[in-house]
C-alpha positions in Angstrom: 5.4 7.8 -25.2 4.9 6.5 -28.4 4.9 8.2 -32.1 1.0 8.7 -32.8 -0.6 10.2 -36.0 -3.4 12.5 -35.5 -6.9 11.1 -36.5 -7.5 12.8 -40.1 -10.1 14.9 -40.1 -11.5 14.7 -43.4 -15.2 14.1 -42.1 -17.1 16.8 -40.7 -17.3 16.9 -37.4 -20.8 16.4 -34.9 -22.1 19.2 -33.6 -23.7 17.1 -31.0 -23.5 13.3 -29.9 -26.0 10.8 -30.1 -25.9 7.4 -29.5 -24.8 6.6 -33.5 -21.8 8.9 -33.5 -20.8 7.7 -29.8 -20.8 4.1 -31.4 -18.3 5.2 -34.1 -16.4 7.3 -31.8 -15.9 4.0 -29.4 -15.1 2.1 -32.2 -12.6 4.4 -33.9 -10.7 4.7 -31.0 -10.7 1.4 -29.9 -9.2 0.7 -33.8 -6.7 3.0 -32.6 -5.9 1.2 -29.0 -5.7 -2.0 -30.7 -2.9 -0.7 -33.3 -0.9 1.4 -30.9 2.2 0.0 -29.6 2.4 1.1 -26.2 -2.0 0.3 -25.1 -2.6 -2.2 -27.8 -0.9 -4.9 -26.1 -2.3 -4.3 -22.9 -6.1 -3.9 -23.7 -5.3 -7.6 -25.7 -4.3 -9.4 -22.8 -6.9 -8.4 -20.9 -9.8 -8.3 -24.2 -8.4 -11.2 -26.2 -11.2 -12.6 -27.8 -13.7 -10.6 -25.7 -13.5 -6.9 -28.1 -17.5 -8.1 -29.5 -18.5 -8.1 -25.6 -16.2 -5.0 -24.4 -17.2 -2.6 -27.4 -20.7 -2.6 -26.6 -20.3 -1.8 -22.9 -18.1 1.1 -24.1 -21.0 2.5 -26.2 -23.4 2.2 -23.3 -20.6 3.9 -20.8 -19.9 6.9 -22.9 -23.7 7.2 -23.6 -24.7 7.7 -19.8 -22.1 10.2 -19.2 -22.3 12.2 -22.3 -26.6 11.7 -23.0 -27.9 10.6 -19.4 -28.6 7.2 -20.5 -29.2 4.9 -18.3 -27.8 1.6 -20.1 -24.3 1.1 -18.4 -23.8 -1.2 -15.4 -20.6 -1.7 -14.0 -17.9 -0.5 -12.0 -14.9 1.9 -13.2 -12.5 1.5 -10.6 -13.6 -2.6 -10.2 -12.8 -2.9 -13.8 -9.3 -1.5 -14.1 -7.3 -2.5 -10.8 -6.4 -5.8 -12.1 -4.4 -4.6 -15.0 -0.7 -5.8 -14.2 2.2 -3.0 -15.6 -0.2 -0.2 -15.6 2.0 3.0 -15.4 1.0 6.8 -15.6 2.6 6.6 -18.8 -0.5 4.6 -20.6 -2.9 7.1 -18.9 -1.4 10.2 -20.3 -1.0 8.6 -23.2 -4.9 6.9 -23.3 -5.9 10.5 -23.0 -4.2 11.4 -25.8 -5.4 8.9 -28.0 -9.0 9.8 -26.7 -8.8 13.2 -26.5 -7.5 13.1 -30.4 -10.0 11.2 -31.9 -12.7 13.2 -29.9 -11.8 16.6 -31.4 -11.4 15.1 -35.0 -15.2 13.7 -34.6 -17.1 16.4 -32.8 -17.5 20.2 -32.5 -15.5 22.3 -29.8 -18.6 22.3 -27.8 -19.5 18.9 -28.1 -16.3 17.7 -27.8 -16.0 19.1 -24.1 -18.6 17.2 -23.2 -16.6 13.6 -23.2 -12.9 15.5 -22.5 -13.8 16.7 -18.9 -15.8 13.3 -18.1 -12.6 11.3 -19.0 -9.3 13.4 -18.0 -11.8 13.3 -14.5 -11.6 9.6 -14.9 -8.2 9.1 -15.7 -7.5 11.2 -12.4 -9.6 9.5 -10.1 -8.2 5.9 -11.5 -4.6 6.8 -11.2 -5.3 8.3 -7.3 -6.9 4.6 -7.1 -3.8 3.1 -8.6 -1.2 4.6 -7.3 -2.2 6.4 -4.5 -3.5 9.6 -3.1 -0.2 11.5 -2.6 0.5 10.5 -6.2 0.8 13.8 -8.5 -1.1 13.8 -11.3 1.2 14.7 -14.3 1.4 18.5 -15.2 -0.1 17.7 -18.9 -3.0 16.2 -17.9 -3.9 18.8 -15.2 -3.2 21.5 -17.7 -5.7 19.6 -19.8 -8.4 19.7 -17.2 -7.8 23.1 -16.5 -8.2 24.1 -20.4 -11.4 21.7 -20.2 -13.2 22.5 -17.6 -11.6 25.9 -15.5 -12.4 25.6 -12.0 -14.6 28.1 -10.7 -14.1 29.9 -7.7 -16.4 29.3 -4.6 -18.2 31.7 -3.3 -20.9 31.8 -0.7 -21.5 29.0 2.0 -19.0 27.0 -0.6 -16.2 29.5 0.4 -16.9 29.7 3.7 -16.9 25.7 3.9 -13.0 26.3 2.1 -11.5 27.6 4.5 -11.8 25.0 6.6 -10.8 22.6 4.6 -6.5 21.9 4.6 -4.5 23.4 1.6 -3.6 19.5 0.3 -7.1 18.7 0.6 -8.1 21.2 -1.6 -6.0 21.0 -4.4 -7.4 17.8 -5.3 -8.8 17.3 -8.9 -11.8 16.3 -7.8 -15.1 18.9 -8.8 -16.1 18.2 -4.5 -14.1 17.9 -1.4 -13.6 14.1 -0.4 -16.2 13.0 2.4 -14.8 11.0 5.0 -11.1 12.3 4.9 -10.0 13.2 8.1 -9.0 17.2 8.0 -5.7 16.2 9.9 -4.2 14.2 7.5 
């Protein structure tokens, strides 16, 4: 992974998000994509001359997950699969880039509220990717774990747990998978 400075944190941070400080949260960190070494060359080839279009649609994403708008169309998993040299390397270290410039722009509390949205993401994308049996790297489920704990079932979701295969369950997913087979 390569060297990255930690966002200063000179400003004070949001206590909550709106759709102005989501705007310069997507376009701080997409200053800090574009300069990396290891993502910046990767998001160009596929956003050369496009950033004024791709920007935008980045505001409107983080917006519907973080305040419930309804502005976004598009499809996550559609838009990434044809990125060519994509390694579990660039996630962990997306996440990191992300993560980092979240917590230097927004409270603890507020800051939660993008973190467990994307290390979710960046799961369910490098399953896609690379496959369901791939492991998701220790970091990044230690990071979802500090995020967002899981929370142990109880009632008829318990009950439903036990019939559901170890491997199954340990998936990072917040529900079981529908339409896996429980003898795989």
């Amino acid at each position: 992974m390569t060297s990255v400075t930690p966002t200063p944190t000179t400003a004070p941070r949001d206590a909550e998000p709106t759709e102005a400080n989501i705007r310069a949260l997507v376009y701080a960190f997409y200053d800090r994509i574009r300069a990396d070494a290891l993502l910046g060359p990767v998001f160009e080839q596929k956003l050369a001359g496009r950033w004024d279009e791709h920007l935008p649609k980045m505001c409107a994403f983080w917006a519907g997950l973080v305040l419930g708008a309804k502005q976004y169309r598009g499809n996550v998993q559609q838009a990434h699969q044809p990125l060519p040299g994509i390694e579990p390397k660039h996630f962990s270290h997306w996440l990191y880039l992300f993560l980092d410039t979240v917590e230097s722009r927004y409270e603890p509390a507020a800051a939660v509220r993008f973190m467990e949205p994307a290390l979710r993401i960046a799961q369910s994308l490098q399953l896609s990717r690379f496959g369901w049996d791939y492991p998701i790297p220790p970091e990044q489920q230690a990071l979802l774990e500090r995020v967002a704990p899981r929370r142990p079932r109880t009632g008829e979701d318990a009950d439903v747990d036990r019939h559901v295969p170890a491997k199954t369950r340990g998936e990072p997913f917040p529900t079981r998978i529908i339409g896996r087979s429980t003898d795989e």
